[in-house]
Steps between C-alpha positions, in 0.01 A plus 500: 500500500648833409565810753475831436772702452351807518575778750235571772247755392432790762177363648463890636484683174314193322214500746478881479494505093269228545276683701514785326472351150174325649329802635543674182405229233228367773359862453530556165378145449177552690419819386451392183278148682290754689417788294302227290337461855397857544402528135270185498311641846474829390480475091505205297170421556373767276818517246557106417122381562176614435391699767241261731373296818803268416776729348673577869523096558639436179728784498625407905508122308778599294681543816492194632606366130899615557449296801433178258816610329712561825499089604626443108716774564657390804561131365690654185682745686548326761683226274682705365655694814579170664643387157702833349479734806249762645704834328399403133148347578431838720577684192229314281275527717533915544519576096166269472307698713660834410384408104138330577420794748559773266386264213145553682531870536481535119161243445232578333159546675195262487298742276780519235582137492237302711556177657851483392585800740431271829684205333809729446501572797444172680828344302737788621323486866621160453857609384543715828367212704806286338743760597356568837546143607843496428619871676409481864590142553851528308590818623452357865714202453758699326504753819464230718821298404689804468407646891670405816360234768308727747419737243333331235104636595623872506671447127232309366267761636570780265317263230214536632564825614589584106163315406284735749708837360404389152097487647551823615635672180301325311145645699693856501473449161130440484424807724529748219397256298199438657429838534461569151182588288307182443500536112925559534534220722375268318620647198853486525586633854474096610797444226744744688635229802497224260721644241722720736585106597743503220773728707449336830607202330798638301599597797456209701696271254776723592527465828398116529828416261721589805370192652724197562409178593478309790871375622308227625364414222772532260669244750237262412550523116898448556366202692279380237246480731215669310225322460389391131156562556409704790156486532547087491715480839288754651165308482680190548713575803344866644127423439358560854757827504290596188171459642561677789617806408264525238240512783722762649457721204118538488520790753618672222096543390494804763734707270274484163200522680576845661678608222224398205185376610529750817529781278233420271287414776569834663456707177205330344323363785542735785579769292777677621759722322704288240826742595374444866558128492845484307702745744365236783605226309830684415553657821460096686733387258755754554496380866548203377826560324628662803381223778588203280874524535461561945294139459782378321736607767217318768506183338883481480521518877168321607429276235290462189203335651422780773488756314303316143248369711401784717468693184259245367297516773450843550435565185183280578414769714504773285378402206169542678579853651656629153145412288282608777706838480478453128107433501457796774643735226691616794828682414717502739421167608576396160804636524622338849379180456654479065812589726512245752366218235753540258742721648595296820307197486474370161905596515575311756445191313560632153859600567598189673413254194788567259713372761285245712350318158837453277680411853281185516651353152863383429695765252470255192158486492432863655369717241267243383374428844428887614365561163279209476374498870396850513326516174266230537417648844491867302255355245234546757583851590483592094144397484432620869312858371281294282384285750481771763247686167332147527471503896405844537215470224479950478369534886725692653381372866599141328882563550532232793508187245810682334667534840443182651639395150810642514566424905455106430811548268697640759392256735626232274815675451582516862399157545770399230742705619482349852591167339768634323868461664711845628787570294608836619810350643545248256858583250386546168737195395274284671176603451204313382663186577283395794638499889844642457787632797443887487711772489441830764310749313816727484715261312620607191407344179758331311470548162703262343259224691278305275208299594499103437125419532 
């Protein structure tokens, strides 16, 4: 068996253009994912179908049709990082959704075209969904093997933290947007975010090329110890690893319904303020970016488990007292309670995943694992605002189904989780490989380590 020969990497500045490379392309990524969100709640209805009873369900169904692509997405991608490495994959998977998003900024409308408007746009809804179930879950591994034991939550963390900054420019966006005449807007003011996609993403290819990979895995291609076929050893020897965090990931419901079917729900339905509703959902996201990194810093000294579950469950909680603010038309309720949901709560899970999911597989089968995992479990949250349209049935007392909805998913999540085994001092050599000696949290990593699962 060969050795490397190579000198050790500088796990220090690694981790940090790691992290850094994953806010940014995390943010970029998502703003492109999400202003398709915003734009089907607020617009698509009336510009891809014909303007009806049904035309808000179909248009929040086209949602939840990336998240058909993002399982097919994560088993290519996921290949393919544990295969050729996570730099070039990531790369893919940020100039396919640069091109479909702005691809769907220049569409034609339903009355110039007809039905082949919506199909248009179902096929590149489905491109995004291919390239958004590739980005999180590589760009966590990636940061992941390149951070130091005892600080592999906080690096991870500015993933999600990147994904919640690109929610928040992308409903900044939407303000003005919004705000627009009704005969502009839906015109060509819609086009604007879409197409303005095209220098976010020029710009993000940039800065995701300074990524290296993984010392850890490069050690396991000198060791010819990449699996042929990935997603074959992972189903054959990580199965129940699979399962589980894929029940882990259905809290993830809470973000889409806030962020789409809440906003719908509070423009349509209760009628409040369209501009109103996107600086609470921007403003809870911002305090997102900001707490998700401290949780990251918790869960490297406590643990993963303490800090996931609690989130899960008390997001239970206030699911119940966000709607009832929501259905109250109650401002600055709304505006507390968005906080606490997704600012703190929803956080305190959602940053812990990028490290607490990939930490569960081996390094050769990684990628494919995280990917996998938390898009089947993310399938359910794409197609959560069309059930929640389903549930709540255009009574705006009715909102209770939609919130007992989402709080059984975070129940199961926490559930799972409690099942799962701590890794937070596990060394990143030996992780995923079942009970193994481990290191103090502070221990360095060694980057010249590889794994032998």
């Amino acid at each position: 068996m060969s050795t490397t020969t190579s000198k050790p990497a500088k796990p220090k500045n690694n981790a940090k253009i790691a992290a850094v490379s994953g806010f940014v392309g995390s943010t970029l990524e998502y703003y492109d994912f999400f202003i398709y969100g915003a734009a089907a709640a607020l617009i698509f209805s009336k510009v891809f179908f014909a303007d009806g009873p049904s035309a808000t369900l179909l248009s929040f169904a086209t949602v939840g049709a990336a998240y058909i692509a993002r399982p097919l997405g994560a088993v290519i991608c996921g290949h393919l990082g544990d295969k050729i490495g996570r730099k070039k994959v990531l790369l893919f998977t940020l100039l396919l959704m640069g091109v479909s998003t702005f691809l769907i900024g220049c569409l034609p409308t339903y009355d110039q075209i007809g039905i082949a408007a919506p199909i248009l746009v179902v096929v590149l809804r489905l491109l995004q969904g291919i390239s958004a179930g590739g980005e999180s879950p590589g760009s966590a591994s990636l940061t992941l093997e390149h951070a130091p034991n005892g600080k592999r939550a906080f690096y991870t963390s500015w993933t999600m933290s990147g994904l919640m900054f690109g929610i928040v420019l992308s409903t900044l966006v939407f303000i003005p947007v919004a705000a627009m005449p009704e005969d502009q807007l839906l015109s060509w003011g819609w086009r604007i975010p879409f197409l303005a996609s095209a220098l976010v993403t020029v710009v993000a290819f940039i800065l995701r090329r300074l990524l290296e990979e993984p010392p850890v895995f490069e050690q396991t291609k000198e060791e010819h110890e990449v699996a042929k076929v990935p997603v074959v050893v992972l189903f054959r020897d990580h199965w129940k690893t699979v399962l589980r965090v894929s029940a882990m990931s259905v809290f993830t419901l809470i973000n889409t319904i806030v962020n789409l079917f809440g906003l719908a729900y509070a423009t349509s339905v209760v009628g409040l303020e369209r501009s109103l509703v996107l600086t609470v959902i921007a403003v809870a996201n911002f305090v997102a970016v900001l707490v998700g990194p401290l949780m990251g810093m918790l869960a490297d000294r406590i643990g993963r488990k303490p800090v996931f579950v609690t989130g899960c469950l008390l997001q239970i909680v206030m699911i119940f007292v966000f709607f009832n603010a929501l259905s109250s038309a109650n401002v600055p309720l709304i505006f507390v309670t968005g906080i606490v949901l997704i600012g703190v709560v929803y956080t305190s899970a959602n940053s812990i995943y990028p490290a607490y999911f990939p930490e569960q597989f081996p390094v050769k089968v990684r990628y494919s694992g995280m990917a996998i995992s938390l898009m089947v479990g993310l399938l359910i949250a794409g197609f959560a605002p069309a059930v929640s349209e389903l549930l709540i049935g255009g009574d705006k007392s009715n909102w209770i189904p939609v919130a007992t909805f989402a709080s059984v998913a975070c129940l199961v999540s926490a559930l799972a989780a409690m099942a799962a085994p701590e890794t937070f001092k596990t060394s990143t050599a030996l992780l995923g490989q079942g009970k193994q000696p481990a290191r103090p949290a502070h221990t360095p990593v060694d980057s010249t380590q590889g794994t032998r699962s």
